[in-house]
N, C-alpha and C positions, 0 to 999 in steps of 0.2 A: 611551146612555152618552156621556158627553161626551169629546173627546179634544180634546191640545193639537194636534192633527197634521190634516191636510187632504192630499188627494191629487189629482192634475191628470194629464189626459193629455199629452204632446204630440206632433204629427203632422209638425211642419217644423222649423225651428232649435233648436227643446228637444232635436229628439234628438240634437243635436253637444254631447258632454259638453262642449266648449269653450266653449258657449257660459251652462252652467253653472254655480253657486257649486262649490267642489272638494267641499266636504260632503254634496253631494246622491247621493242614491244610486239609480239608476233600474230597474226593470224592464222589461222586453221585455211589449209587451201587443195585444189586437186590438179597436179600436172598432168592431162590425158595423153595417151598415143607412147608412154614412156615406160620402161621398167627399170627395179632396183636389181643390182649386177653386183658378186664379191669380185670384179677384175682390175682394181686401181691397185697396181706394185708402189708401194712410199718409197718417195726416193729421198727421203731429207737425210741428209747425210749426219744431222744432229740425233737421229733416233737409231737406238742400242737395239733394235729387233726387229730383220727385215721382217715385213710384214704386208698384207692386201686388205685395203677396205672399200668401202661400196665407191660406186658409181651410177649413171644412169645408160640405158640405152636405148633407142628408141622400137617400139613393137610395130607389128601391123595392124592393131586397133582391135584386133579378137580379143575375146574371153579368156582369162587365166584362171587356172584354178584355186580355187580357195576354200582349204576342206572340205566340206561338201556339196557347196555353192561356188559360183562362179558370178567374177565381178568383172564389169570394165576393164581394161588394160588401161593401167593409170597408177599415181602416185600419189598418198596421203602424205603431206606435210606440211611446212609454214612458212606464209610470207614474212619477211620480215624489211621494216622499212629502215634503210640507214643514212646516216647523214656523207654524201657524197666524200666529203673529205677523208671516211675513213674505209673508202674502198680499197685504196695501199693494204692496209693490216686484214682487210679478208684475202686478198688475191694471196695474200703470205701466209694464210692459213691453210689455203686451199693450193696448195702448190704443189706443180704437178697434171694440175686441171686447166682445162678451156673453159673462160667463160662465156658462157652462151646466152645471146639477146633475145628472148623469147615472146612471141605476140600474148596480150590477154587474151586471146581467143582460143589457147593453148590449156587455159585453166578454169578449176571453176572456182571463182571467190564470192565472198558476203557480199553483199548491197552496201556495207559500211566501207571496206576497201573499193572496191567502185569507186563510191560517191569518192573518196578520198584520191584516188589515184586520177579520176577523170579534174575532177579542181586543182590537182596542181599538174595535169598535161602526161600523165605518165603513160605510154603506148607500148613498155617491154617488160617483162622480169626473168632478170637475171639467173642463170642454175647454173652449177659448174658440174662437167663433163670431167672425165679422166682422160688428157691427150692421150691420143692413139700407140705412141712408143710405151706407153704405160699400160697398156690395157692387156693385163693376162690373168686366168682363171689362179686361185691361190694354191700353193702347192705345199709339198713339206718346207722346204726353205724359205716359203713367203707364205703362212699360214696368218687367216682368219684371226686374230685376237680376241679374246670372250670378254677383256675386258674394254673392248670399243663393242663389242657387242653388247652388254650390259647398257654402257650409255646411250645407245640406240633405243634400245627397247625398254628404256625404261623412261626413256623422253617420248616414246610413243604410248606406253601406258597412264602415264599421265596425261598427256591431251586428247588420246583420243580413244581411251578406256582397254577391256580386255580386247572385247571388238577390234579394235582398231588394233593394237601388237599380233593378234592376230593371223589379219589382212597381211599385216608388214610382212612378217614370215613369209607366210602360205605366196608371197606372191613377188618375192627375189632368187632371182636364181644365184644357185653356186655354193646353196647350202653342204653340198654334200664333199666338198675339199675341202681343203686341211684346216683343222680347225686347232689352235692351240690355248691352253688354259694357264694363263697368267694371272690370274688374280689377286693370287696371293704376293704377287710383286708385281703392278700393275706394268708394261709397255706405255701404254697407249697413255700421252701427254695428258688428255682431258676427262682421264677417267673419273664414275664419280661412284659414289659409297653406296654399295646396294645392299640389303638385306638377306638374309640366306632366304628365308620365302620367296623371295622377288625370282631371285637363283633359281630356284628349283625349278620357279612357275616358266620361268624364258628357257630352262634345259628342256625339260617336256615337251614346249611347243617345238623346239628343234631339232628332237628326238622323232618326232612327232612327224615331221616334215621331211627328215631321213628317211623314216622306214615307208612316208608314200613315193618317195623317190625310188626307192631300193623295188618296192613293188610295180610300180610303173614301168621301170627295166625288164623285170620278169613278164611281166605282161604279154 
């Protein structure tokens, strides 16, 4: 069946509704078998600061750690459905990346997306990858930005509570390179307005997720 509609996951800045058309309307979803990676180098030649953000890659299906629990190897974030015509202006968001056609058997979604995806024939969803010439850990000269970090983590604590920001942490690698502090003149195109609370609570958990790295080394 043919449909005018396409559906995408996303794992990092997708899920900050702010970073959003207002139109769109997202689902809560789980990409298994996958994890979040800081190894995408931006290559857009329109942006003032090279710089690395996430990716996905895929695991061998074990347990990763998460604080002091251990969860599936998997992905919290959101379907979202779009009207096919305006896949042009994602691929030009996301550039730089492969998109990848991925089976529903890949994820776990509601009973409401189901029902929705089986009535109009939809059998893939969509996640973008970071092409392979692009895939390297972030370093001093392509450091981590706090302020796409902010808009990550603060689109995952809104949907999917402390809980859920988290999981997010505790369960991407590559925390532990370069990280750089922009805020106060943001880089990152889609950054959005966080609160010094907000700040403090997403440096702790990062700090947090440092020193079990640092300790894990010594180990």
């Amino acid at each position: 069946m043919k449909t005018d509609w396409i559906h995408y996951f996303g794992y990092g800045s997708l899920v900050n509704r702010e970073t959003r058309p207002a139109n769109e309307v997202a689902h809560s979803a789980r990409l298994n078998g996958w994890q979040r990676v800081w190894d995408h180098r931006v290559t857009d030649p329109a942006r003032d600061k090279r710089c690395t953000s996430l990716s996905i890659e895929p695991t061998s299906g074990v347990v990763v750690q998460a604080g002091q629990d251990v969860i599936p190897a998997g992905i919290d974030g959101v379907v979202v459905r779009l009207p096919v015509e305006h896949l042009p202006q994602l691929d030009a968001r996301e550039a730089g990346y492969d998109r990848l056609s991925l089976p529903l058997s890949d994820f776990d979604l509601s009973d409401e997306l189901l029902q929705q995806m089986d009535d109009e024939g939809v059998e893939n969803i969509m996640v973008y990858r970071s092409q392979t010439v692009n895939r390297t850990l972030a370093d001093q000269d392509n450091p981590v930005l706090l302020s796409y970090v902010d808009c990550v983590m603060a689109g995952y604590l809104h949907r999917f509570g402390e809980q859920g920001v988290q999981d997010m942490v505790s369960s991407t690698r590559g925390w532990e390179r370069a990280l750089f502090d922009d805020r106060s003149d943001p880089f990152y195109p889609r950054w959005v307005e966080v609160n010094d609370r907000s700040r403090q609570y997403f440096d702790g958990l990062i700090m947090a997720q440092l020193d079990l790295h640092q300790r894990s080394r010594r180990a």
